[in-house]
C-alpha positions in Angstrom: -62.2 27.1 27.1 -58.8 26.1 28.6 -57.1 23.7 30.9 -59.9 20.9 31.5 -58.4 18.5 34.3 -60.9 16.3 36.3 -60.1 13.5 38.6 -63.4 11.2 37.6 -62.7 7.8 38.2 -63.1 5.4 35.0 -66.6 4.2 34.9 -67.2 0.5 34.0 -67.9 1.4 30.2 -63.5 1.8 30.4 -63.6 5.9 30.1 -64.4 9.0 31.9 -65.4 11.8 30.1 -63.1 14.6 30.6 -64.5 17.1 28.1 -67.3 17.3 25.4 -68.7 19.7 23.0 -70.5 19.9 19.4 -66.6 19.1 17.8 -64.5 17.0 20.1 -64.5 14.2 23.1 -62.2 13.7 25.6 -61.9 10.9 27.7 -59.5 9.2 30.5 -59.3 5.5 29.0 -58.5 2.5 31.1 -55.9 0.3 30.7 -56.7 -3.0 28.8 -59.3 -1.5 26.5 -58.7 -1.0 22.8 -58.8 2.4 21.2 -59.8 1.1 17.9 -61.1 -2.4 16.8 -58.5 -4.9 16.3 -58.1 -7.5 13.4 -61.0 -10.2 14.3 -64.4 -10.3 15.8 -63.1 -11.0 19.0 -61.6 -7.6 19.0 -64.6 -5.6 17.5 -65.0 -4.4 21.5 -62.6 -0.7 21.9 -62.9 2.7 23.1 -64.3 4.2 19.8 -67.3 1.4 19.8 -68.1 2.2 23.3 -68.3 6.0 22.9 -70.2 5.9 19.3 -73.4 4.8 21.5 -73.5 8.7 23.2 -71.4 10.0 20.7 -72.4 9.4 17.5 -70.1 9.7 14.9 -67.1 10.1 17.3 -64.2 9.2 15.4 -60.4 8.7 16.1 -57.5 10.9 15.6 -54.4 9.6 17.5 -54.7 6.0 19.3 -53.0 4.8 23.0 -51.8 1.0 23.4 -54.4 -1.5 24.4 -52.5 -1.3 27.7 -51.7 2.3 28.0 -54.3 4.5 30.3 -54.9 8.4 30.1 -55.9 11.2 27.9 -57.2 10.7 24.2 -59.3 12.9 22.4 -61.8 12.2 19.6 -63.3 14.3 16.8 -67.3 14.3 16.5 -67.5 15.8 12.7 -65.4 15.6 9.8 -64.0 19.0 9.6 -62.5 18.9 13.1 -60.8 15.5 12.3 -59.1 16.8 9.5 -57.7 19.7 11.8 -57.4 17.4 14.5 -55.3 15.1 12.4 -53.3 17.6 10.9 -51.9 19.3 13.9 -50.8 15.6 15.3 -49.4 15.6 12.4 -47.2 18.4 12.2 -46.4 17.4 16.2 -48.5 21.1 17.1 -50.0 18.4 19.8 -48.5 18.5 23.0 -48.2 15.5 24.8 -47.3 14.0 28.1 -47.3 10.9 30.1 -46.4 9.6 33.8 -45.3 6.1 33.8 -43.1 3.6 36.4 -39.7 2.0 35.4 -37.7 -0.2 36.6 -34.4 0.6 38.9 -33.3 4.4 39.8 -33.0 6.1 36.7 -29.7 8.3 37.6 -30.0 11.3 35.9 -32.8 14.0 36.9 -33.9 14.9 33.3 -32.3 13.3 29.9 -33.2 12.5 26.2 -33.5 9.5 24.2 -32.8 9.6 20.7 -33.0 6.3 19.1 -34.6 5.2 15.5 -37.2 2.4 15.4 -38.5 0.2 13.3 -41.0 -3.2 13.5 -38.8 -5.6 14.7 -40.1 -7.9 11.9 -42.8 -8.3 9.7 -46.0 -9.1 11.3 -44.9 -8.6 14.6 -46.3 -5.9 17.4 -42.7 -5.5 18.5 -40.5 -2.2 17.8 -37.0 -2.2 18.0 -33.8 0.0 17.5 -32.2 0.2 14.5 -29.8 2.6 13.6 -30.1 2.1 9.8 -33.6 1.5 8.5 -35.4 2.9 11.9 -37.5 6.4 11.8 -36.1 9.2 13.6 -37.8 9.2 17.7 -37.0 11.7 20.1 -38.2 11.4 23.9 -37.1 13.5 26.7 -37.6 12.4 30.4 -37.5 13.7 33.8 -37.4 12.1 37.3 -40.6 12.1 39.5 -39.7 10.3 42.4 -37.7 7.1 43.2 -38.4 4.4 45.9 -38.8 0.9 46.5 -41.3 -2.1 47.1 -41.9 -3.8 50.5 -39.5 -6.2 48.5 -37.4 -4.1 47.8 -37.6 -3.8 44.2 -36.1 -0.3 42.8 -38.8 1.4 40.8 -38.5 5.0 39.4 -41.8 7.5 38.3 -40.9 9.4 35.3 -42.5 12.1 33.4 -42.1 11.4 29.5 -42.3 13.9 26.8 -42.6 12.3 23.4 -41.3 14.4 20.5 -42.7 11.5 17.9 -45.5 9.6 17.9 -43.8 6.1 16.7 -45.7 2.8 17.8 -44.2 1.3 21.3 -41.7 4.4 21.2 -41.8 5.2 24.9 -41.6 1.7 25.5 -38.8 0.9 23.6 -36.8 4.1 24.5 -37.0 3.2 28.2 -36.3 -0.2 27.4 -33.1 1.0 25.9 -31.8 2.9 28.4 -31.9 -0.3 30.9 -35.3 0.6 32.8 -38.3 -1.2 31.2 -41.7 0.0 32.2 -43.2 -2.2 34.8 -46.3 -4.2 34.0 -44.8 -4.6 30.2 -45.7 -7.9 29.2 -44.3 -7.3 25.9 -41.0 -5.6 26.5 -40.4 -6.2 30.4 -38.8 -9.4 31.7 -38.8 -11.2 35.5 -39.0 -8.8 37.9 -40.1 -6.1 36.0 -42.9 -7.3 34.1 -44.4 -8.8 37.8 -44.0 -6.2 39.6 -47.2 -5.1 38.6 -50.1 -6.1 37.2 -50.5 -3.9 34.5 -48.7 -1.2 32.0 -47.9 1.4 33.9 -48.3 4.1 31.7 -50.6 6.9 31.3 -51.1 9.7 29.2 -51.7 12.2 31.6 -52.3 15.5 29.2 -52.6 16.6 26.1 -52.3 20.4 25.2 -53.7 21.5 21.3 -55.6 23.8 19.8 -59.8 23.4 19.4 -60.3 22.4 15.8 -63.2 25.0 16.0 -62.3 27.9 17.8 -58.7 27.8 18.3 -58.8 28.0 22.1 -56.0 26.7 23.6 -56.8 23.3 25.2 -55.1 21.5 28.1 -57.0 18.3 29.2 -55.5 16.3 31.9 -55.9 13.4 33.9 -53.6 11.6 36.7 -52.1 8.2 36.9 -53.8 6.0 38.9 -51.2 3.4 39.3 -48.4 3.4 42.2 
């Protein structure tokens, strides 16, 4: 086992399947599809649903954003959840996303070190707060920088997320003054047209197999520009 990165194109079921054997799953999920049911019939329909018909007993271990596309890997037995689970926890999970911001982001590389919290209570929304808000750490660096026919300023970044808070790399780049485009929750005007969907994407994730301990690195690119 090792680095596992295939270019498949996301099938009309809303994944690829970038890796399977006897104790994990590995797929690239599209944008717009649940990873795990939401509150309501209407939202019965997600990722986990979907794979459970070839994958019986496929169950999840971390989740991606309705909206965010890429790598997410599932556990098909109980005793690889649990290790599964326990390495995200204890942030042994490598992680690492591509997405496109608004504006030139100035600096090559930086960190972002803000708190968050739920911005209030039943709301989807995260927010900054200094006082009450759980310690988040993300560290970016510049892909390229260019502009629409339009001239709109857009920016790709890679992001490494240090914590696994809800929204965080949303909010972080939100924060420093260059929303992700397509954010229909956190963009505004320009940047939330600019294109017609999130564009974020967990592009690898690096961990040990729960089984074997082989070190794992299953990647998939943005399909977004």
């Amino acid at each position: 086992m090792g680095a596992v990165s295939v270019a498949l194109p996301v099938t009309s079921l809303g994944y690829s399947i970038l890796f399977a054997d006897s104790a994990i799953v590995a797929c690239d999920k599209a944008s717009g599809l649940l990873s795990v049911p939401g509150i309501g019939p209407e939202k019965a329909d997600c990722l986990v649903a979907r794979l459970q018909v070839d994958y019986p007993g496929a169950r999840i271990v971390h989740r991606l954003d309705r909206d965010t596309s890429g790598v997410i890997v599932l556990a098909r037995d109980a005793v690889s959840h649990r290790t599964l689970s326990m390495a995200f926890e204890a942030r042994e999970v490598e992680k690492e996303y591509e997405a496109l911001v608004a504006g030139h982001v100035a600096r090559e590389r930086g960190e972002v070190d803000l708190p968050l919290r739920k911005e209030a209570l039943g709301s989807a929304r995260q927010i900054v707060h200094h006082e009450e808000g759980k310690p988040s750490f993300t560290a970016y660096e510049v892909l390229e920088r260019g502009r629409d026919a339009d001239g709109f300023a857009w920016t790709r970044v890679r992001l490494l997320p240090r914590t696994g808070r809800s929204h965080q790399l949303r909010v972080h780049m939100l924060a420093i003054g260059h929303p992700i485009l397509g954010d229909d929750l956190y963009a505004e005007g320009a940047a939330r047209t600019a294109r017609t969907r999130l564009c974020l994407h967990a592009c690898m994730l690096s961990f040990a197999h729960p089984v074997t301990g082989a070190a794992m690195r299953i990647t998939a690119p943005a399909q977004f520009a």
